[in-house]
Structures are given as structure tokens and as C-alpha cells.
C-alpha positions as CSV (number, residue, x, y, z in Angstrom):
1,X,-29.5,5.5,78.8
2,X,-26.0,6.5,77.7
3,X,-23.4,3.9,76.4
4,X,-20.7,3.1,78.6
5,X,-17.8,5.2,76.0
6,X,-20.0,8.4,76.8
7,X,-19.7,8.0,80.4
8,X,-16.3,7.7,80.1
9,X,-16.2,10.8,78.3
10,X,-18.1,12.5,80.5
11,X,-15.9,12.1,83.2
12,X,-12.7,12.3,81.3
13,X,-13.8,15.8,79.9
14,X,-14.7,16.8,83.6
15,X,-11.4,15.9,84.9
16,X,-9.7,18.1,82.0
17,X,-11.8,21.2,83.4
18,X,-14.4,21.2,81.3
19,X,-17.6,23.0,82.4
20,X,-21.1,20.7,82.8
21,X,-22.6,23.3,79.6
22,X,-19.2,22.1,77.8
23,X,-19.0,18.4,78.4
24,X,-22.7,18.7,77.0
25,X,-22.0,20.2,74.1
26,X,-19.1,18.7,72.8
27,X,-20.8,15.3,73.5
28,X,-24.3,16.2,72.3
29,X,-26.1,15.4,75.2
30,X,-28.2,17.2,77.9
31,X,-26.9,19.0,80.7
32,X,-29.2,17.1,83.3
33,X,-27.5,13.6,81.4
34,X,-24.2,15.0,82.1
35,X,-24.7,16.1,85.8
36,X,-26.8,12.6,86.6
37,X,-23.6,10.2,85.2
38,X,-20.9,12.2,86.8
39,X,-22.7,11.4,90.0
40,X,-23.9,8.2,89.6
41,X,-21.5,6.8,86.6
42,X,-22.3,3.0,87.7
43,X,-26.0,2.7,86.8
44,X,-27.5,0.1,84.5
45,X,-30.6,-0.4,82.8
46,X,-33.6,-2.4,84.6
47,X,-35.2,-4.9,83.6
48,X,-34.0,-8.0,81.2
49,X,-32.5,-7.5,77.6
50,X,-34.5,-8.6,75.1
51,X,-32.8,-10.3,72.3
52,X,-33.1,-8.9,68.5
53,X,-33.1,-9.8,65.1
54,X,-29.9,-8.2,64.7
55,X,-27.9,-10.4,67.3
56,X,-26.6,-13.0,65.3
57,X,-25.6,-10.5,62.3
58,X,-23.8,-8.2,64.9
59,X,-20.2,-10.1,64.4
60,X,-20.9,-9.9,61.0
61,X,-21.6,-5.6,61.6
62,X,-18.0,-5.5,63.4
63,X,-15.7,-7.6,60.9
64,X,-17.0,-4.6,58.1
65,X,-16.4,-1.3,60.7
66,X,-13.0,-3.1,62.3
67,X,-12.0,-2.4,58.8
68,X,-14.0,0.1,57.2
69,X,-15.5,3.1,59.6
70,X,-16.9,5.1,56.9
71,X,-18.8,2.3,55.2
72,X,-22.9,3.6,54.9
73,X,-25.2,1.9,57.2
74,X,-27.2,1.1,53.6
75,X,-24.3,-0.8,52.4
76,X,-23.9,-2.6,55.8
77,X,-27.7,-3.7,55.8
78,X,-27.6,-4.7,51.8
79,X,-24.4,-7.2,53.0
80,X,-26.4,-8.6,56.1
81,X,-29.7,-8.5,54.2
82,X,-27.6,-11.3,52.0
83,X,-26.9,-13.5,54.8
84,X,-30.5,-13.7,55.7
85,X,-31.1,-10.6,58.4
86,X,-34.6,-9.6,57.6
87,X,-35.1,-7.6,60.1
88,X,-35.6,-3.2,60.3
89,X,-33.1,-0.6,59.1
90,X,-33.1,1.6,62.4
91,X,-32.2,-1.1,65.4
92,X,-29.1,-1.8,62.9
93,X,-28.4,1.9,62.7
94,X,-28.3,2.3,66.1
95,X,-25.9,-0.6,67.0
96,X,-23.6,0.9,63.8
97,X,-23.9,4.3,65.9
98,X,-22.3,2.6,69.1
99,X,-20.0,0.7,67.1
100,X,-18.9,4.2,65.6
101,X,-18.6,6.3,69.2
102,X,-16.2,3.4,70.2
103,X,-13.9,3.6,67.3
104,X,-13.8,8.0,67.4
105,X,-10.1,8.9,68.2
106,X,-10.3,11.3,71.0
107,X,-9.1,14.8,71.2
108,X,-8.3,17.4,73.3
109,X,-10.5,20.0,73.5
110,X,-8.6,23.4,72.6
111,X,-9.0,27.0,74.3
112,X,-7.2,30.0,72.4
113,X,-6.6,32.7,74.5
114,X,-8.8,36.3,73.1
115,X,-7.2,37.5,70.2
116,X,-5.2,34.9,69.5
117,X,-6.9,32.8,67.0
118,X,-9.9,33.1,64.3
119,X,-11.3,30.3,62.4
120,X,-12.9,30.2,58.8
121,X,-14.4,28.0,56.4
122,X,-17.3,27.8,53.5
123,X,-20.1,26.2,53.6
124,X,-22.2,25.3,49.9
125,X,-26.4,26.3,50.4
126,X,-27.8,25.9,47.1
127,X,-28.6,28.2,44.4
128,X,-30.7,31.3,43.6
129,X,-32.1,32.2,40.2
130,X,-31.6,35.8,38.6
131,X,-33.9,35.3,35.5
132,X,-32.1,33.2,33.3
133,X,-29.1,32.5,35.7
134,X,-28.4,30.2,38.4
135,X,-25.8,31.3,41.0
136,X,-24.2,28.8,43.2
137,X,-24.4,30.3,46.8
138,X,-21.8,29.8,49.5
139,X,-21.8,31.2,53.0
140,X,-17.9,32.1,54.0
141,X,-17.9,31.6,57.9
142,X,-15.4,32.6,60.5
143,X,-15.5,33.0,64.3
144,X,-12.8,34.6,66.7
145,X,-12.0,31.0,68.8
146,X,-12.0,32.5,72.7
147,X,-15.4,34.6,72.2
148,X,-17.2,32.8,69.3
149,X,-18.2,36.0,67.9
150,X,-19.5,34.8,64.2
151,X,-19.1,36.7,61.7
152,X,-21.3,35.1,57.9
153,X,-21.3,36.7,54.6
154,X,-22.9,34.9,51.5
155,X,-21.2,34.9,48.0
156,X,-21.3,33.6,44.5
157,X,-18.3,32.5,44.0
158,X,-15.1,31.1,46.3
159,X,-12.0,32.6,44.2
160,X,-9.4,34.1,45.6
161,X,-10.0,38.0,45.4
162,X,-13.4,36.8,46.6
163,X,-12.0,35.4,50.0
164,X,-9.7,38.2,50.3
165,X,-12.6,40.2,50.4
166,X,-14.9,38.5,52.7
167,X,-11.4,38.6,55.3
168,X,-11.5,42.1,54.8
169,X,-14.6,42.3,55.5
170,X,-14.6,40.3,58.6
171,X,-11.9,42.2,60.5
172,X,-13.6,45.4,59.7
173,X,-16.4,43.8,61.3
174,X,-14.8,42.3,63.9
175,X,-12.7,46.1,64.4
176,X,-9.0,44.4,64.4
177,X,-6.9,41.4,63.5
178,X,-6.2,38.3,65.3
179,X,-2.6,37.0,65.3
180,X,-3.5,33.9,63.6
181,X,-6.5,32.5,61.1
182,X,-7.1,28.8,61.2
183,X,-7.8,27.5,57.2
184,X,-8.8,23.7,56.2
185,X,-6.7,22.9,52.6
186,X,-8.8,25.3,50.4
187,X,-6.3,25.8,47.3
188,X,-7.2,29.7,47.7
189,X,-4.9,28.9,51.0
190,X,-3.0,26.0,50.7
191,X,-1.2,25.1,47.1
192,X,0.7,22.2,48.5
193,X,0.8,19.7,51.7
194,X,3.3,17.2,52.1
195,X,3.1,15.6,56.4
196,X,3.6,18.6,58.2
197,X,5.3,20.9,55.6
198,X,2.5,23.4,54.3
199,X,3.4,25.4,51.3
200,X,0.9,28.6,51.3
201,X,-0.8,30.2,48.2
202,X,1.5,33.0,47.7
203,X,-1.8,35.0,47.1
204,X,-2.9,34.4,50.6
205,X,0.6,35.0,52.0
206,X,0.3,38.6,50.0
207,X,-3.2,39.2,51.2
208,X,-2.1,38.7,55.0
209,X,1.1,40.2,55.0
210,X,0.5,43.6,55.8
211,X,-2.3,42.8,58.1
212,X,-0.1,41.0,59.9
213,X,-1.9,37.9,60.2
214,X,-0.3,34.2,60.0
215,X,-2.0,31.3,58.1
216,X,-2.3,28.0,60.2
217,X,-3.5,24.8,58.4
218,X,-5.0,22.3,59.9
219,X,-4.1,18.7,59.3
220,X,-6.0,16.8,56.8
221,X,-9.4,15.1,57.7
222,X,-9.0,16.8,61.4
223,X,-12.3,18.8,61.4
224,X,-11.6,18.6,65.3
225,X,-8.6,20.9,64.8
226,X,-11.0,24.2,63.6
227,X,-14.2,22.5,65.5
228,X,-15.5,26.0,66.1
229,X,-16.2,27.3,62.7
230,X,-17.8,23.3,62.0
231,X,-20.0,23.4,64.5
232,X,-20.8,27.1,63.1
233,X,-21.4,26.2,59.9
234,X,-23.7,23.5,61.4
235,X,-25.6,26.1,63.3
236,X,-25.9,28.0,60.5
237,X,-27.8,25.2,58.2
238,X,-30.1,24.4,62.0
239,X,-30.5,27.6,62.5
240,X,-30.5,30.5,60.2
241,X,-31.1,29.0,56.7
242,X,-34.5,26.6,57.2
243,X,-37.6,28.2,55.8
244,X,-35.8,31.3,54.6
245,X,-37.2,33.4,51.4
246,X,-33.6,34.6,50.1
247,X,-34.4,36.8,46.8
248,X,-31.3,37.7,45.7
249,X,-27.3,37.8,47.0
250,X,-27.9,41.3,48.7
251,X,-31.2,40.0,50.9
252,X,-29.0,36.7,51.8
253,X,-26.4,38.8,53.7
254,X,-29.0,41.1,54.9
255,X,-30.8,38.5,56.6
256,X,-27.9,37.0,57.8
257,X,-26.5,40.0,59.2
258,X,-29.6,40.9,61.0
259,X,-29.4,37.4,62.2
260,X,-25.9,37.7,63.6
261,X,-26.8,40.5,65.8
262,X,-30.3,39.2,67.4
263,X,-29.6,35.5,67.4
264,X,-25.7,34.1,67.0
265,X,-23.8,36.3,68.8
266,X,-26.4,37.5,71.3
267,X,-27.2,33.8,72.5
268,X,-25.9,31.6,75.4
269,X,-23.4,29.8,74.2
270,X,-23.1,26.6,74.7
271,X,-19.5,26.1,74.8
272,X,-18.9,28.9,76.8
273,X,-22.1,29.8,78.7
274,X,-22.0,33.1,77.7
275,X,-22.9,35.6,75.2
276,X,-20.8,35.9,72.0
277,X,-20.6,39.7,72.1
278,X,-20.1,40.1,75.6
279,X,-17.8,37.5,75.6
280,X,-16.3,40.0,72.5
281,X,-16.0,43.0,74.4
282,X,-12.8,41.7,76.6
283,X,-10.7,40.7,73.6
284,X,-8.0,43.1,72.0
285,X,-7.4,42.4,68.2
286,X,-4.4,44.2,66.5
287,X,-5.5,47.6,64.5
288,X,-5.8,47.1,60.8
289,X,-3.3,49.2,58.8
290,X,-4.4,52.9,57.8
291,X,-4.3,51.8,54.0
292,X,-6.2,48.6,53.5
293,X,-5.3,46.2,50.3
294,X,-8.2,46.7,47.8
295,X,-9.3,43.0,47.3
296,X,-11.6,43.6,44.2
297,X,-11.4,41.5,40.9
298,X,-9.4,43.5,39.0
299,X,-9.4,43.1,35.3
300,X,-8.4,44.7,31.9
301,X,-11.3,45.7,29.4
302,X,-11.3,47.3,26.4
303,X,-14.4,49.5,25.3
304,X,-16.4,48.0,22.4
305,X,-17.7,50.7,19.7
306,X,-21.3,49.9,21.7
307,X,-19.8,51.9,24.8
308,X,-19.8,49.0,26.5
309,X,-17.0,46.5,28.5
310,X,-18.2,43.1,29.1
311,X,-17.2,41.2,32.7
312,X,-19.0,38.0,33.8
313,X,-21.4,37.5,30.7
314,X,-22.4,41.2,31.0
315,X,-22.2,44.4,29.8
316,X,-22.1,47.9,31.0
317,X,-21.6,51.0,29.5
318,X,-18.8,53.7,29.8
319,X,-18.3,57.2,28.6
320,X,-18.5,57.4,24.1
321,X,-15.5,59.3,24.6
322,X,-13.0,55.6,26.3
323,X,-14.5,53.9,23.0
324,X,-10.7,52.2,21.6
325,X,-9.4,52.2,25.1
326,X,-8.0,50.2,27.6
327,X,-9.9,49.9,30.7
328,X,-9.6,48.8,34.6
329,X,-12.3,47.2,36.1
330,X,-12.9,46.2,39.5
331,X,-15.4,44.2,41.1
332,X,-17.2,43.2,44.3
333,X,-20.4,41.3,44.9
334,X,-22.2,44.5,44.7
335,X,-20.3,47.3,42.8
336,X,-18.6,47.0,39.3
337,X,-16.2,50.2,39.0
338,X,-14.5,51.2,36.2
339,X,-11.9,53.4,35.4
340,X,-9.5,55.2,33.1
341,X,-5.5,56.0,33.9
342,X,-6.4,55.5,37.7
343,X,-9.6,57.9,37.3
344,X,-12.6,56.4,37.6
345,X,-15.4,56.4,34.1
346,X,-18.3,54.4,35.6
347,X,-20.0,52.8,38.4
348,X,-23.0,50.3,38.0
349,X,-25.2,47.9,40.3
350,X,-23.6,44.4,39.8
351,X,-25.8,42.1,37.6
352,X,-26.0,38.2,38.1
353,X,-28.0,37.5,34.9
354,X,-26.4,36.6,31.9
355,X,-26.5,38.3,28.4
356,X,-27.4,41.9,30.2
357,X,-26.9,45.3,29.1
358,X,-26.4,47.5,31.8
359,X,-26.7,51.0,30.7
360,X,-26.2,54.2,32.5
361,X,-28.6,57.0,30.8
362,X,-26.0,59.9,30.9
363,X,-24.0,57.7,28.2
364,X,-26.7,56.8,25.7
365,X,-27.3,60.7,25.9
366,X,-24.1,61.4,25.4
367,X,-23.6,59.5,22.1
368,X,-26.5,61.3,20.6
369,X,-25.1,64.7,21.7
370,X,-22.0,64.0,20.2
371,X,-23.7,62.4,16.7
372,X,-26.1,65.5,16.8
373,X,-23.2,68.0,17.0
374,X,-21.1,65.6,14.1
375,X,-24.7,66.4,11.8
376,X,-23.9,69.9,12.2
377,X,-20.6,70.4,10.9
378,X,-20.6,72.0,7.8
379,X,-18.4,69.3,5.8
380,X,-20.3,66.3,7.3
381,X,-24.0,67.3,6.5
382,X,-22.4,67.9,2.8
383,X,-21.1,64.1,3.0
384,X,-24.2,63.5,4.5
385,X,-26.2,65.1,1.9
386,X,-25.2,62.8,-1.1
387,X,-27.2,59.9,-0.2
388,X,-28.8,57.1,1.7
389,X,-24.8,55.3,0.9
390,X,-23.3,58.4,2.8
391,X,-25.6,58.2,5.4
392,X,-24.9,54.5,6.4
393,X,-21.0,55.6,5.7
394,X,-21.2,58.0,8.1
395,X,-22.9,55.8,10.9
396,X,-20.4,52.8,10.3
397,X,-17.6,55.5,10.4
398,X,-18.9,56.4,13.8
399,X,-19.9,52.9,15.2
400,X,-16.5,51.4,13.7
401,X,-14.7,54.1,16.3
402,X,-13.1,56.1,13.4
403,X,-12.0,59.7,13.5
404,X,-15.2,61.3,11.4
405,X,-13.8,64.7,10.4
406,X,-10.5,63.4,9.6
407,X,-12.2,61.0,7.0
408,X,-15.0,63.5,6.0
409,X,-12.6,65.5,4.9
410,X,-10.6,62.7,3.0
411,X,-13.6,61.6,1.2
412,X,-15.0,65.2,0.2
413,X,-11.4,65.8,-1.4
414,X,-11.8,62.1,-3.4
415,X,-15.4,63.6,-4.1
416,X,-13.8,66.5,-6.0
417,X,-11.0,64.2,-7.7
418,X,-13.4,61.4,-8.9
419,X,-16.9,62.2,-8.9
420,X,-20.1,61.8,-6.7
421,X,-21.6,59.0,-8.8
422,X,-17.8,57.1,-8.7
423,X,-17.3,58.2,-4.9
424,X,-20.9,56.6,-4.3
425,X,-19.6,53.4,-5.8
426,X,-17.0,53.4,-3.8
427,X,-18.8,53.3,-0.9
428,X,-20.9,50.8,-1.7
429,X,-18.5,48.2,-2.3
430,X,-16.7,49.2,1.3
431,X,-19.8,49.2,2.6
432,X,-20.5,45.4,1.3
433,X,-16.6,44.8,2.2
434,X,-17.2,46.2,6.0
435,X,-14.4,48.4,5.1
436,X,-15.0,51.5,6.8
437,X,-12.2,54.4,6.5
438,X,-10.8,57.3,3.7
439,X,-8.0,54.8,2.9
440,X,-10.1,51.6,1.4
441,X,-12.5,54.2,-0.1
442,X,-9.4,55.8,-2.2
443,X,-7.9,52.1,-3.0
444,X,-11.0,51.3,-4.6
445,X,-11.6,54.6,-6.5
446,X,-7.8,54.2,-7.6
447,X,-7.9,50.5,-8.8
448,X,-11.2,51.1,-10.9
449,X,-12.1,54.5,-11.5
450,X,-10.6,57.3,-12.9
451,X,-9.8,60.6,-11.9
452,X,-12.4,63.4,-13.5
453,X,-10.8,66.3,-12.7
454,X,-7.8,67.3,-14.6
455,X,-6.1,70.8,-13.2
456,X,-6.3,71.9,-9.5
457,X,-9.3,74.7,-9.0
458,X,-8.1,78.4,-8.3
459,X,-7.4,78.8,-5.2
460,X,-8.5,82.5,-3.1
461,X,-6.5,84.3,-0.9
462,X,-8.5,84.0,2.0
463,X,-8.1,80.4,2.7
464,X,-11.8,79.9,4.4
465,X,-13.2,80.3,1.0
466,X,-11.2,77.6,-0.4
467,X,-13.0,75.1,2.3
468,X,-16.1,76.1,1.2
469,X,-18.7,73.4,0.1
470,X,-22.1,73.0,-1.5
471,X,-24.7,70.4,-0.1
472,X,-25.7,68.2,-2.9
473,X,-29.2,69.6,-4.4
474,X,-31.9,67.2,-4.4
475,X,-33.4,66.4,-7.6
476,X,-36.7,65.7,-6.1
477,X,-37.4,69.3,-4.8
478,X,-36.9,70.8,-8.5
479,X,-39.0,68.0,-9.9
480,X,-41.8,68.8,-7.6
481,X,-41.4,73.0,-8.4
482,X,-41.3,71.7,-12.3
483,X,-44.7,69.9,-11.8
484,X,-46.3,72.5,-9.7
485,X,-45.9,75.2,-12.8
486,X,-47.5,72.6,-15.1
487,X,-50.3,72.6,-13.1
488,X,-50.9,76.3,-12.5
């Protein structure tokens, strides 16, 4: 038995134009409710009405919703509880429920024309765990109005390169642009609302400018004005999301996706008493423009001496060779890019972990290669051969991003003006100071040693024999020949 406000509804929605499948839906009622009151609109319950519990408490009920609509029924039953009502929680609930239809402000139901109009919103559905991360996970929503084609794609975050995107995605999806979109007061839309006079996030306004799209905000706490996209956010949670297994970001919009196209937008609607994507087929968007915005995050990075750039709490590696550079990176929900003077370095899988090193195998190999072919330079394995202290010189050389045969050279030269055992020393201490170049090597060697070697050696004509060096001879080999004679 329908209260007496719904009938009136019914009726008033009929005389409007409203279809029976309509009337029901907006109302939340059955079909066969709404055909049996239009016809007979006058009939009352049988029977005699029992008298509750809850009678004498019910003035009590009104004086708190005459002034307070939004007040929880938990609240309303804890105050009449205190006046002695000792009855159950549901009758009350129900007479609060009445109370609440009666006080609704009424609308009129809005029809865009196809093309016209497209509504969006977000809608929060827990988290998902990547190891040791949580993710917040929000569904961004948005359905052309005439049609109610739906369109759902799942995210991790709702920032504004992050919408942009998901737009973009949408009217790729939906194959055009409608002439308006329909936003609540998201700050990623609306900076500022004063009565009527919207000021737009001049982000948005970029974003939509050559699409040719114009941003329409609905008033504040008037869900009724973008109904559509609530009621399909509502659908979504009845709908798609119980009992799902969602793994990752990836599986959520492939499930939804798949979902879409065998469930939401091949359905009977019940607003329109038709399929979605038939519906669909008779409405004319504008083209999108031959060269889209690219909507990525877009950062600046440097690369680390690990070969590495870090973005959200990760890191993924680069060419050796950007090492001391200025990078661009760009990111979606899937694909981390990155790139050097407009040409692009890297591309990696994005990661929603924290802490993780994502490393492409081509650079790791790389590094060696280019360490391997360092060994083999004649002045280098010379440094190299003077010690375990040249050794670790010549790695913190490389890791520190210095130039290694500039400062090979420097050293081998302070080698031949000071001495091995004084150049060793040396590089100790700038080894204990983190000091790692030719110039803090020669500072110390200046300010406590002294040169050994007074007059400049002869120099030869050819000039390839003046760069000619000597590995340093290891003592151990000669001790072993030395003890091998003894023996024999």
C-alpha cells in the first residue's frame, strides 16, 4: 500500500508525460503499483488500524524532522527512548520514512536532447593491496544523458591530470564530444562558488577548450540536477561491484569494461525502456580534434648515479648514459614514459608498491659494458693497478657520475709529481672525506705532501711515447718466484 504523497506523484509525473517504466523508476516502485494507482488512485486499506507503540511519540517524531530532515533515525529513537517509547527500531523507521517523502522538494524530471549533455562523477570503492601498499580505489563515472550509455574507468587517485585523462578516455570511447559535461563542485572543476556565479578551475577550462566542451555545475546539494550519473553510480555499487575478486587496478577496469558491454549498456533501461547502446546509435557527438591534449602527469626528474628517477615512491631505471640529467616523465595508470630533449629514454610497467626498483635489463647491461670497456683503457687499469684504494677510487669516481678519463689522467700526472705511496694517501683520506674527483686529490697532496720529483722527464718526439705508462708490479708475484728458487 502506497502513501498518499506517492500517489500524488504518480499521477503528477504521468500528467508531465512520463512513461509508466519512468514514473516507476524515478519513484522506486513497481510498474504494476504504478499502473494499479493511476487507475484506481482512491483506494484504501481494509480492515481497522491498529494502534502502536509509537502513536503517542509521533508528535514528538515531527517537532525533530519540522526542523531537522537529516537527523538519523538512531538519534530520533535515543530522544524518544528518553521520554519512555520502549517499543522497536523498524515501525519508527518506517513512520520517519513517510515523514521524509512528505518533506522531499519536488523536481522536474529533465530530458537532454542526444548529444547535448554528459554527466560525470566519482564514486570511492575501497582499497586494494599491492604488497606493502594500499591504494585507495575510485570509479570515475559518466553517462551521455539522452542515451544513458555508461562509460566506468577505476583509478587511484582523483587529481587533476588524472580526470583529464579518464575525459579523454571517455569520448574516445564514446567516439565524439557532447556540447556540455555536467560536474558536482569537485575542486579539480570548480575553484570557487558564490549563488549562481561559478568560477571554473582554469585547468579544467584548458583541458576542455579545444575539445570544445563547456563545464556546467550543478547547484550545491542538488544531486537531482545530474540524477543520471547518481543513480549510475548506485548501479554500479548494486550491480557490478558485489562479490567481485578485483586483483589489481588493471583487472578492475577489465572487469568493468567487460561489464559495460554485456550488462549496463546492453540492458533495458529503466528510464528509457530501452537499450543504452541502441539508444547510442541515433546520437551525433562533435569529432574530437586531430591532435588530442596529452593528459599524463608530467613531471621533471633528474637521473640518480643508480640510473634511476624516482616518481610515486619508486624507482625505475634509464639509460647510464642521462646519469646528471634532467628528465621528463609522464605518467598514466598503466605506463610510466620517460624521456630526454623530447626523445623518449625508457618505458616501464607502472608500479603501485612502494620502495620498488623497477629495472629494465638492457640498462644494468649497459653499465657493465661501459665499466668493462673503462677496465680496459690503458691509463685506467695502470690507476687501477696500484691498489685495493684505486680500485674503490675508481668505482666512487664512476658511481659519483664523474668524467673517469678526465680524472685518470689528472691523478696519474699527481702520481708522477708526488709519489704512489703519497698519491695513495691521498686517496684515502678523500675516500674517508666522500670526496671523489682529481681536484680534492691534488688539494690534499698540496697541503701535506711534497712534491718528489724535481725536473720535468725528457720528453720524445713522437708524442705517444710520452703517454706511455707502466702497471704497477706486484710484489707478491716476485716474492712467490723468490721462494720457488729456494725450494728447488
Amino acid at each position: 500500500m502506497l502513501d498518499r504523497t506517492k500517489v500524488f506523484e504518480i499521477h503528477r509525473l504521468k500528467h508531465l508525460g512520463l512513461t509508466n517504466v519512468q514514473i516507476a523508476a524515478d519513484l522506486g516502485v513497481s510498474v504494476d503499483s504504478v499502473r494499479h494507482y493511476l487507475k484506481h488512485p482512491d483506494r484504501k486499506p481494509a480492515g481497522r488500524t491498529r494502534a502502536s507503540k509509537l502513536d503517542p511519540y509521533k508528535p514528538d517524531i515531527d517537532s525533530i524532522l519540522d526542523g531537522h530532515t537529516y537527523v538519523p533515525a538512531t538519534v530520533i529513537l535515543r530522544k524518544i527512548r528518553e521520554k519512555g517509547y520502549d517499543g522497536g527500531s523498524t515501525i519508527m523507521r518506517d513512520y520517519i520514512g513517510t515523514k521524509k517523502v512528505v518533506n522531499q522538494k519536488a523536481f522536474i524530471r529533465f530530458e537532454s536532447p542526444p548529444g547535448k549533455q554528459m554527466q560525470i562523477d566519482w564514486g570511492y570503492f575501497g582499497t586494494i593491496s599491492y604488497g606493502n601498499a594500499k591504494k585507495k580505489l575510485y570509479a570515475f563515472a559518466i553517462t551521455e544523458s539522452f542515451s544513458r550509455m555508461l562509460y566506468i574507468e577505476f583509478t587511484h587517485s582523483q587529481k587533476q591530470a588524472v580526470l583529464h585523462q579518464c575525459l579523454l578516455n571517455a569520448f574516445n570511447f564514446f567516439g565524439g564530444t557532447p556540447q556540455e559535461v555536467v560536474v558536482d563542485n569537485m575542486v579539480t572543476a570548480v575553484i570557487e562558488r558564490q549563488g549562481r556565479v561559478v568560477r571554473f578551475n582554469e585547468s579544467f577550462f584548458d583541458f576542455l577548450r579545444p575539445l570544445k566542451v563547456t563545464p556546467v555545475a550543478c547547484n550545491v546539494r542538488s544531486p537531482q540536477e545530474k540524477g543520471k550519473i547518481e543513480r549510475s553510480i548506485k548501479y554500479i555499487r548494486q550491480n557490478f561491484w558485489p562479490l567481485r575478486d578485483i586483483k589489481d587496478l588493471a583487472d578492475a577496469n577489465s572487469q568493468v569494461r567487460k561489464w559495460l558491454d554485456e550488462t549496463a549498456n546492453a540492458r533495458i533501461h529503466g528510464g528509457t525502456g530501452e537499450k543504452p547502446a541502441e539508444r547510442f546509435s541515433t546520437v551525433r557527438l562533435s569529432p574530437l580534434p586531430e591532435h588530442l591534449p596529452d593528459c599524463r602527469d608530467t613531471i621533471s626528474v633528474m637521473a640518480h648515479k643508480d640510473f634511476a628517477v624516482r616518481y610515486d615512491n619508486n624507482f625505475y631505471t634509464v639509460p647510464p648514459w642521462t646519469v646528471g640529467k634532467q628528465l621528463i616523465l609522464k605518467a598514466d595508470n598503466e605506463i610510466i614514459s620517460i624521456f630526454y630533449k623530447d626523445k623518449p629514454v625508457a618505458v616501464h610497467s607502472r608500479c603501485w608498491e612502494y620502495k620498488k626498483r623497477i629495472e629494465i635489463p638492457s640498462h644494468a647491461e649497459l653499465v657493465k659494458r661501459l665499466r668493462n670497456k673503462l677496465l680496459r683503457d690503458r691509463d685506467i687499469s695502470v690507476f687501477a693497478s696500484m691498489g685495493d684504494e684505486a680500485s674503490d677510487y675508481l668505482e666512487a669516481l664512476a658511481d659519483a657520475g664523474q668524467p673517469i678519463k678526465k680524472n685518470i689522467s689528472r691523478l696519474l700526472y699527481l702520481k708522477d709529481e708526488y709519489g704512489v705511496p703519497s698519491l695513495l694517501y691521498a686517496i684515502r683520506k678523500a675516500l674517508d672525506l666522500k670526496a671523489y674527483g682529481a681536484d680534492y686529490i691534488e688539494n690534499i697532496l698540496y697541503q701535506e705532501m711534497t712534491p718528489v720529483r724535481v725536473h720535468l722527464p725528457v720528453r720524445l718526439e713522437k708524442e705517444e711515447f710520452n703517454r706511455i705508462r707502466l702497471s704497477m708490479p706486484s710484489l707478491a708475484e716476485y716474492d712467490a718466484i723468490a721462494v720457488k728458487r729456494s725450494r728447488s
